[in-house]
C-alpha positions in Angstrom: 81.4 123.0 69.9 78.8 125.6 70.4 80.2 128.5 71.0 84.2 127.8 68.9 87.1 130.6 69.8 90.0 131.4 67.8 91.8 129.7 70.6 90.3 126.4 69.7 90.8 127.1 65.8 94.5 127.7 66.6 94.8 123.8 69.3 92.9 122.4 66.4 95.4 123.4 63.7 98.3 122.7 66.5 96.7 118.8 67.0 96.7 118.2 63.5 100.2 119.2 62.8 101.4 117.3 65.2 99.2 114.2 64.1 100.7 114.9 60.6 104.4 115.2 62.0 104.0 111.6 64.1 102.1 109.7 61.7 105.4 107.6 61.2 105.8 106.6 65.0 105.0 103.5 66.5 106.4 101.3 69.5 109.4 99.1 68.7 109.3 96.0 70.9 112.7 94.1 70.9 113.8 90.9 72.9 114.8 92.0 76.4 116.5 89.9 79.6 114.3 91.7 81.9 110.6 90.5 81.2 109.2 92.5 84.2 105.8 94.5 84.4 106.4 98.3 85.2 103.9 100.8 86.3 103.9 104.5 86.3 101.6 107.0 87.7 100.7 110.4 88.6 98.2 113.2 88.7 98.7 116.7 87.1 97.1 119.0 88.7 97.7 122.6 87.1 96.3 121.8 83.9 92.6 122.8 84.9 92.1 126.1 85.8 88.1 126.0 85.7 86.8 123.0 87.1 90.1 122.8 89.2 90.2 118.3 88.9 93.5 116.9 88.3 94.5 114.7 85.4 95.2 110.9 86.4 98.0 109.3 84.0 99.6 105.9 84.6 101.7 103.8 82.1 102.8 100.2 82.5 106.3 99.1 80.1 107.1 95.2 80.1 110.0 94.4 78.6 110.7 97.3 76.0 108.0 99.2 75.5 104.8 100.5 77.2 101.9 98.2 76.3 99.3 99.9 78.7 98.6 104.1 79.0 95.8 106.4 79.8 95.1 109.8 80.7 92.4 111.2 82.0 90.7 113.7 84.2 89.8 112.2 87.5 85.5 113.1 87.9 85.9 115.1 91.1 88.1 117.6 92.4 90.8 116.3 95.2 91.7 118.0 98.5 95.3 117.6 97.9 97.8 116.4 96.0 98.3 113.4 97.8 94.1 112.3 97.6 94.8 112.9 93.7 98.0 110.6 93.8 96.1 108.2 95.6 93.9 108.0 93.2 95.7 107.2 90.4 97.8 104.8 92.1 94.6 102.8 93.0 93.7 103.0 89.1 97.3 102.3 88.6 96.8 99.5 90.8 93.9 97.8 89.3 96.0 98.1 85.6 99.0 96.1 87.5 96.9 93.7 88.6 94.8 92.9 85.7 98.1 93.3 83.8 99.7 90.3 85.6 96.6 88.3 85.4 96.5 88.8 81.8 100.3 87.8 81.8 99.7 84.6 83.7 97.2 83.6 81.5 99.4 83.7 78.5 102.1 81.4 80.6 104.4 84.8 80.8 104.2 84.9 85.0 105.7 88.0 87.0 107.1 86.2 89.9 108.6 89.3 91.6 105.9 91.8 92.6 105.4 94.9 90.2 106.7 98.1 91.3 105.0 101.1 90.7 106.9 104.6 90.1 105.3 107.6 91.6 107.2 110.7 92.6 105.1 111.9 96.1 106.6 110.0 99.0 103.3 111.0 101.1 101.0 108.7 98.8 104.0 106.2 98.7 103.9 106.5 102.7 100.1 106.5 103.0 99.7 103.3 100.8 101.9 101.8 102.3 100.3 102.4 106.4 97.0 101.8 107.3 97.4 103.5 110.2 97.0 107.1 108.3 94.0 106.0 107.5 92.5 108.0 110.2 94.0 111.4 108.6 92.5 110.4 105.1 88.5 109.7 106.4 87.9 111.7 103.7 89.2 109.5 100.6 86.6 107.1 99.5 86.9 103.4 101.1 87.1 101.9 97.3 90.3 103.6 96.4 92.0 102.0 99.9 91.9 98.2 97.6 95.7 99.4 97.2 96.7 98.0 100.9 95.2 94.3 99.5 97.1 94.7 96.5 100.6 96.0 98.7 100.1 93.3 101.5 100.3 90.3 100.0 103.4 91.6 97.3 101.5 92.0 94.1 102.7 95.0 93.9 105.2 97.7 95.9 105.7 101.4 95.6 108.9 103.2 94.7 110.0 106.8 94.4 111.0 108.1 91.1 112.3 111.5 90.6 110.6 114.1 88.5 112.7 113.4 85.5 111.8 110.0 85.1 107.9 109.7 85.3 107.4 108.6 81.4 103.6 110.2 82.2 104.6 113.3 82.1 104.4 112.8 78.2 100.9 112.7 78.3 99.5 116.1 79.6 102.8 118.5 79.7 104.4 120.9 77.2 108.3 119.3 77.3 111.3 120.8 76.1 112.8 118.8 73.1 115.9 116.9 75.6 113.3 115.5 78.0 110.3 114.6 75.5 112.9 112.6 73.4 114.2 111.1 76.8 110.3 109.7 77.8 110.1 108.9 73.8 112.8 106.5 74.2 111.7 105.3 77.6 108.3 104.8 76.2 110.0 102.7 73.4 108.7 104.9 70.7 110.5 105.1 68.1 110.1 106.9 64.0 109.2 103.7 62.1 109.3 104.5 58.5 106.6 103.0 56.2 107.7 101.5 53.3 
């Protein structure tokens, strides 16, 4: 704000014309079978170049839409990608299981446990073993609440591929096929007003 660039002119304009281009979206919810809580999560890590922390993005979709997202950059830098992972998939975590809570109490209970898409098989690996624990000293003892959360089947972990992870919306430049792809997995839709 102090010191403004062209740069920052030109993302300014760019943010508007998009908020001018989507002002007609919204989320269409329609009656599903398959009432089940979803999670997504992952950490982008190349978007930073200065401060070098990674962005932590999780989504959660029940039924046909995503009714819980964020996006943000995690407040310190991580040693690897699989510390920054684990991050998110603890804050994932704590969304799932507040999530369920909330669905319980509104008489709409999960009975299977929740998965939770990520695509690194070493956070999937570590979150699932406590034994690595002694390879990850490092990571901060409150972001290991995932084993209570894994143990007793609130939740469990499963491998998506790179194509698939609907938070890739939030932080990357997409080509047009694959942004309308997450669109429509995100169950957003062009809602006309009337």
């Amino acid at each position: 704000m102090q010191k403004p660039f062209e740069g920052h002119w030109f993302a300014a304009k760019r943010v508007l014309r998009y908020l001018k281009a989507t002002q007609d979206f919204g989320i269409m919810y329609t009656q599903v079978d398959n009432f089940s809580l979803i999670g997504y999560s992952d950490s982008y890590c190349d978007g930073d170049k200065e401060i070098r922390v990674c962005t932590s993005r999780y989504a959660m979709s029940l039924g046909s839409g995503a009714i819980s997202w964020r996006s943000h950059k995690q407040s310190i830098p991580a040693d690897s990608t699989v510390e920054a992972e684990y991050v998110v998939a603890v804050e994932a975590t704590k969304e799932i299981v507040w999530l369920r809570k909330m669905l319980e109490y509104l008489r709409v209970k999960q009975v299977q446990s929740t998965p939770l898409m990520m695509d690194n098989t070493s956070t999937i690996k570590l979150a699932k073993n406590q034994k690595l624990h002694d390879r990850t000293k490092h990571i901060n003892t409150k972001y290991h609440l995932i084993q209570h959360h894994v143990e007793p089947k609130t939740i469990h972990h499963l491998h998506c591929s790179t194509n698939e992870k609907i938070v890739d919306i939030f932080t990357k430049a997409l080509g047009r096929e694959k942004l309308e792809r997450l669109k429509m997995m995100l169950g957003l839709t062009n809602i006309p007003s009337n």
